[in-house]
TIVORO-388665 format. One record per residue (C-alpha): x, y, z. Coordinates in steps of 0.001 Angstrom, whole numbers, padded with zeros to 6 digits, always signed. Layout:
BEGIN
XYZ ...
END
This chain:
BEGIN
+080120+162516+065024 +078127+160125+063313 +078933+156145+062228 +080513+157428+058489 +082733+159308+060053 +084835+156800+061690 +084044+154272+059013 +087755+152652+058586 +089348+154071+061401 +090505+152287+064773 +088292+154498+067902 +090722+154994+070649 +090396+157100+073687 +091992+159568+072178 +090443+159805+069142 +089961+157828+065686 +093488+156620+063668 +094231+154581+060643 +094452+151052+061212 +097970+150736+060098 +099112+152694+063264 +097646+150377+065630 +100984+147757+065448 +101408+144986+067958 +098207+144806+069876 +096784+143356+073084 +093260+142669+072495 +091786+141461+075653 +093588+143179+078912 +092319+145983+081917 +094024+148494+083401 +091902+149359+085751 +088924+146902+087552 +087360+146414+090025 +086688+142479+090120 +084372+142350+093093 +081775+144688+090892 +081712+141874+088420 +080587+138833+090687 +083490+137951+092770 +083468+134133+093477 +084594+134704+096998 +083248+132600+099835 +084626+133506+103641 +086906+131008+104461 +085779+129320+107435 +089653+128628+108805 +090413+131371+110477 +094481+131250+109240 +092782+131536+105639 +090142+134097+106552 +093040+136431+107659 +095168+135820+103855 +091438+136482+102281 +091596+140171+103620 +095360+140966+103562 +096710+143179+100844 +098764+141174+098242 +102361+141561+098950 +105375+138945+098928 +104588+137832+101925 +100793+135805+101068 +101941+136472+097313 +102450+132135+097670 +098784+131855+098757 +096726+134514+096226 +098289+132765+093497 +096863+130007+093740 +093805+131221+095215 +093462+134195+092760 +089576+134340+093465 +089957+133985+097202 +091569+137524+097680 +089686+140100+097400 +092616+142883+097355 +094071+140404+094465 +090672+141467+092574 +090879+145123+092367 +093401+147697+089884 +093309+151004+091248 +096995+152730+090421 +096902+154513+087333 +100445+155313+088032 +101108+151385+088493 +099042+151274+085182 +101633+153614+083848 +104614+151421+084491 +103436+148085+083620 +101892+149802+079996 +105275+151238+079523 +106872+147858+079761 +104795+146496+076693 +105222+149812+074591 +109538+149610+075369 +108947+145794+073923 +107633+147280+070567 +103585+146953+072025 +101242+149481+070093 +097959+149077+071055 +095902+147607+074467 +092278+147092+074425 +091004+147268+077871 +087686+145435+077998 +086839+147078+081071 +082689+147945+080720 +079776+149212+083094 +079749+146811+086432 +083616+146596+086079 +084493+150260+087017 +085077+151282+083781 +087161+154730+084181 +087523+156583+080766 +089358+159203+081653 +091975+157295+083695 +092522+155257+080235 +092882+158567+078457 +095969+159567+080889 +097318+156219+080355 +097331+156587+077031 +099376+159805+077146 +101706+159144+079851 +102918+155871+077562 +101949+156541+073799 +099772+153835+073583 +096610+153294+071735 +094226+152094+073919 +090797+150736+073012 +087737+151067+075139 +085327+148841+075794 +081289+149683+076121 +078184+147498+077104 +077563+145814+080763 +078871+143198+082614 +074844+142139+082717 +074493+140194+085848 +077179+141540+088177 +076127+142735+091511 +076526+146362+090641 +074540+146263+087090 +071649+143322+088267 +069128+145470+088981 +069622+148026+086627 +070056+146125+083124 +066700+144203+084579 +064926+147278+084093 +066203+148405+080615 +065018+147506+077389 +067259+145927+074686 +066539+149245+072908 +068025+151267+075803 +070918+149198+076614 +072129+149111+072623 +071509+152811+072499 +073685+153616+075579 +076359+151693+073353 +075783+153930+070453 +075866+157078+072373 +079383+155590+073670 +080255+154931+070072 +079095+158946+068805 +079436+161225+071811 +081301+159604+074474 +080859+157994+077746 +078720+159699+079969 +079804+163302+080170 +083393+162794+079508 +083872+162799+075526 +086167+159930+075840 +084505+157161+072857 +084429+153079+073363 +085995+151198+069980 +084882+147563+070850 +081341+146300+072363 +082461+144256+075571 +083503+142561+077252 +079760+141172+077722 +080017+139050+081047 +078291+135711+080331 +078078+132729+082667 +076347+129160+082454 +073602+128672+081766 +072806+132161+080652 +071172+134724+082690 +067987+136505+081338 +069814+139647+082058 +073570+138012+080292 +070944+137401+077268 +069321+140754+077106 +072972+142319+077016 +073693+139857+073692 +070819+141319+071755 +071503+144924+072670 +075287+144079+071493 +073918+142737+068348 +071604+146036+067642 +074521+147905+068920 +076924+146274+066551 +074695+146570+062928 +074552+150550+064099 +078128+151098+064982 +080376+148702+062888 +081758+147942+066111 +082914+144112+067090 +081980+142184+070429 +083581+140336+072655 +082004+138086+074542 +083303+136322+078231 +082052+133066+078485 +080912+130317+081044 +083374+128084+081196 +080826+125209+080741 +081549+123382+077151 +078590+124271+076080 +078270+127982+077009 +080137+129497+073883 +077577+127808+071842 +074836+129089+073420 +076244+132623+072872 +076965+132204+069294 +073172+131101+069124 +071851+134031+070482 +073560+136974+068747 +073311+134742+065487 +069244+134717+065695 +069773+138560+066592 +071348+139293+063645 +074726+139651+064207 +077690+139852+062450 +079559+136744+063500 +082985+137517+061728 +083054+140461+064122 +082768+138439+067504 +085260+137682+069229 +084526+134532+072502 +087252+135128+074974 +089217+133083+077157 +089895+129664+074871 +092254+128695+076858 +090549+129386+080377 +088868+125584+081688 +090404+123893+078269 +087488+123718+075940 +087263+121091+073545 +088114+120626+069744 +084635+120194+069024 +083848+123476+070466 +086480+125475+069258 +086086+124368+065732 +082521+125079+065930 +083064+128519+067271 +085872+128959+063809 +083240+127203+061152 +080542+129952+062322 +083084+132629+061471 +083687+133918+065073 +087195+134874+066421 +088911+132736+069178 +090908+134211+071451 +093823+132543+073747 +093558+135560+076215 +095619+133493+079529 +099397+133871+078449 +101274+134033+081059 +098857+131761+083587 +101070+128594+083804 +098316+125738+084240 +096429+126693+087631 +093022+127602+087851 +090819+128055+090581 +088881+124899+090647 +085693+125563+092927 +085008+128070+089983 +085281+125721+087039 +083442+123041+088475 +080448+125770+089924 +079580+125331+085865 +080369+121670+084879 +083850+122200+083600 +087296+120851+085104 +090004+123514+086003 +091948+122163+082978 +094134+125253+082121 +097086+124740+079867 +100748+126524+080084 +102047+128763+077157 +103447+125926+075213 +100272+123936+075420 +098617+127337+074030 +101303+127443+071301 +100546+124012+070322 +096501+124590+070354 +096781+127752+068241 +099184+126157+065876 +096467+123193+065302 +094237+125621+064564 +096332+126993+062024 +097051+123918+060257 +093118+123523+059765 +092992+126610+058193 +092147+129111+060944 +095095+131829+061179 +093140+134554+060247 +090616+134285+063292 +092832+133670+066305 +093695+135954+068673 +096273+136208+071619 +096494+138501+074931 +096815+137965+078712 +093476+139451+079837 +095336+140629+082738 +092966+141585+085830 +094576+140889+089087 +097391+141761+090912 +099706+138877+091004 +099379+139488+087045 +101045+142826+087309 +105163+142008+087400 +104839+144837+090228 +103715+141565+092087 +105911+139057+090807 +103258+138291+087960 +103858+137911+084175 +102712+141681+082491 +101710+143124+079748 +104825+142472+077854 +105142+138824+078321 +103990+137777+075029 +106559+139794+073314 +109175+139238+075422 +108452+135494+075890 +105877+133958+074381 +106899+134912+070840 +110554+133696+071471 +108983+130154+072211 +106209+130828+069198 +110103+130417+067316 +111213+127779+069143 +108052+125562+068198 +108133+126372+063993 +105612+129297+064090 +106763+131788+060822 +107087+135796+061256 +104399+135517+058909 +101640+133970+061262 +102744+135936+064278 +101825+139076+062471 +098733+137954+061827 +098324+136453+065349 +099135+140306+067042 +098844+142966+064696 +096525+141789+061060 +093632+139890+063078 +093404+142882+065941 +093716+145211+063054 +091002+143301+061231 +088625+143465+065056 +089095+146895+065421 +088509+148991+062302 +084751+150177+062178 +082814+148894+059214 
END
């Protein structure tokens, strides 16, 4: 298959489709992670009461404690069940859902075919993602010892043949893992998603420090790499509450935002946030409403984006979390509630992920 062939088309895991079939889409969530591959910020308690929750499975019983120590769990941090997968998927599609991109890459245990059976036990598209989580624990050594070259072809041959020996094709570059201040490796994974992108017509998303001043950085390096900026997409807006300033900056340069925490109601892990120089200052749903809907009044509808970048357990509703269909079956009603038109929802879930998707 080469890059003309799937010029205009949305690549799913099973296969290319028009971009009118994709519908209501989620595009930042994983079905299936492994959290502790990608850097877990877990430090052994020293109580021993909390040393015991650390290593417990999640169940109703600590489900109190893992909430609000999401990071501190380490079952919490891992998706294994593609038959929980299943059920929580199905949830979204009953809710009118069409398409999930799961940004799941290398260092994340990325699991193609899994995603494949997903997608035909529920009928929905799902997107795959392709690149490294650079600097996690499982990648480190390995993306030190690649060239920019390599890495960016590995992408391609996801892109044209499939990953690894499985046939099943990636339709997004990311999520790249980024933290703050960059990483040589975190910067090394940019560039090869820049080459990657100008030979695949493929967008990026990018996960950034939650420093103010780390989504800037980004946008600086694929810029002086060439890359197409309209096609980027930095993640997690609405993570450690970055500011105006930022997020207009991120806009003016022609880069997506994406309010990719619906469903976390204002907690955040706050040894995490201030590890790089940023308060745990996570807002609820309404206070995302009311940021995106600023950002719409100064003229920025058409590069927002919305998801719940789910990646834990207690996100799953088979733990008393939110799922995959909360921002149909709740966020939108309250999108109403608050003066947002049909009009600029559509645009919020299925024009601007239709827009991401679609090769060029």
């Amino acid at each position: 298959m080469t890059r003309n062939s799937t010029a205009g088309k949305v690549q799913t895991v099973l296969g290319p489709i028009d971009p009118e079939e994709i519908g209501i889409t989620l595009p930042h969530e994983h079905f299936l992670i492994d959290l502790t591959l990608g850097g877990v910020y877990f430090v052994e308690p020293e109580a021993m009461s909390e040393r015991a929750m650390a290593h417990k499975p999640v169940s109703i019983e600590n489900l109190w404690w893992v909430r609000y120590h999401t990071k501190d769990n380490l079952d919490n941090q891992i998706l294994d069940n593609v038959d929980t997968a299943v059920k929580e998927a199905t949830m979204f599609k009953l809710e009118g859902g069409g398409t999930i991109v799961d940004q799941t890459n290398h260092g994340l245990g990325r699991d193609p075919r899994a995603l494949a059976r997903i997608s035909r036990a529920t009928g929905i598209h799902v997107v795959m993602g392709s690149g490294y989580y650079a600097d996690s624990p499982s990648t480190r050594d390995h993306v030190a010892a690649l060239s920019e070259k390599v890495m960016a072809e590995e992408i391609v041959t996801d892109f044209i043949h499939g990953a690894g020996n499985t046939g099943i094709r990636s339709g997004i570059i990311g999520e790249l893992g980024c933290s703050w201040p960059l990483t040589p490796n975190e910067s090394k994974g940019l560039r090869a998603g820049a080459m990657a992108q100008s030979l695949t017509g493929a967008s990026i998303t990018v996960h950034p420090g939650r420093n103010d001043r780390a989504p800037l950085e980004i946008v600086e390096v694929l810029a002086t790499e060439g890359a197409d900026l309209s096609r980027v997409v930095i993640c997690h807006m609405d993570r450690c509450g970055y500011s105006l300033e930022t997020r207009l900056s991120l806009l003016k340069a022609g880069c997506f935002v994406e309010y990719d925490l619906f469903g976390l109601e204002g907690y955040y892990p706050a040894r995490v946030a201030l590890a790089e120089g940023k308060l745990p200052d996570t807002p609820n749903d309404l206070g995302r409403i009311r940021e995106i809907q600023d950002l719409i009044g100064r003229g920025y509808l058409s590069q927002i984006l919305v998801s719940h970048d789910i990646g834990m357990k207690v996100m799953l509703t088979s733990y008393g979390g939110w799922g995959y269909a909360h921002l149909l079956r709740e966020v939108v009603p309250l999108m109403h509630i608050y003066g947002m038109t049909d009009e600029e929802i559509h645009a919020l879930m299925v024009e601007n992920p239709k827009r991401l998707l679609t090769l060029c």
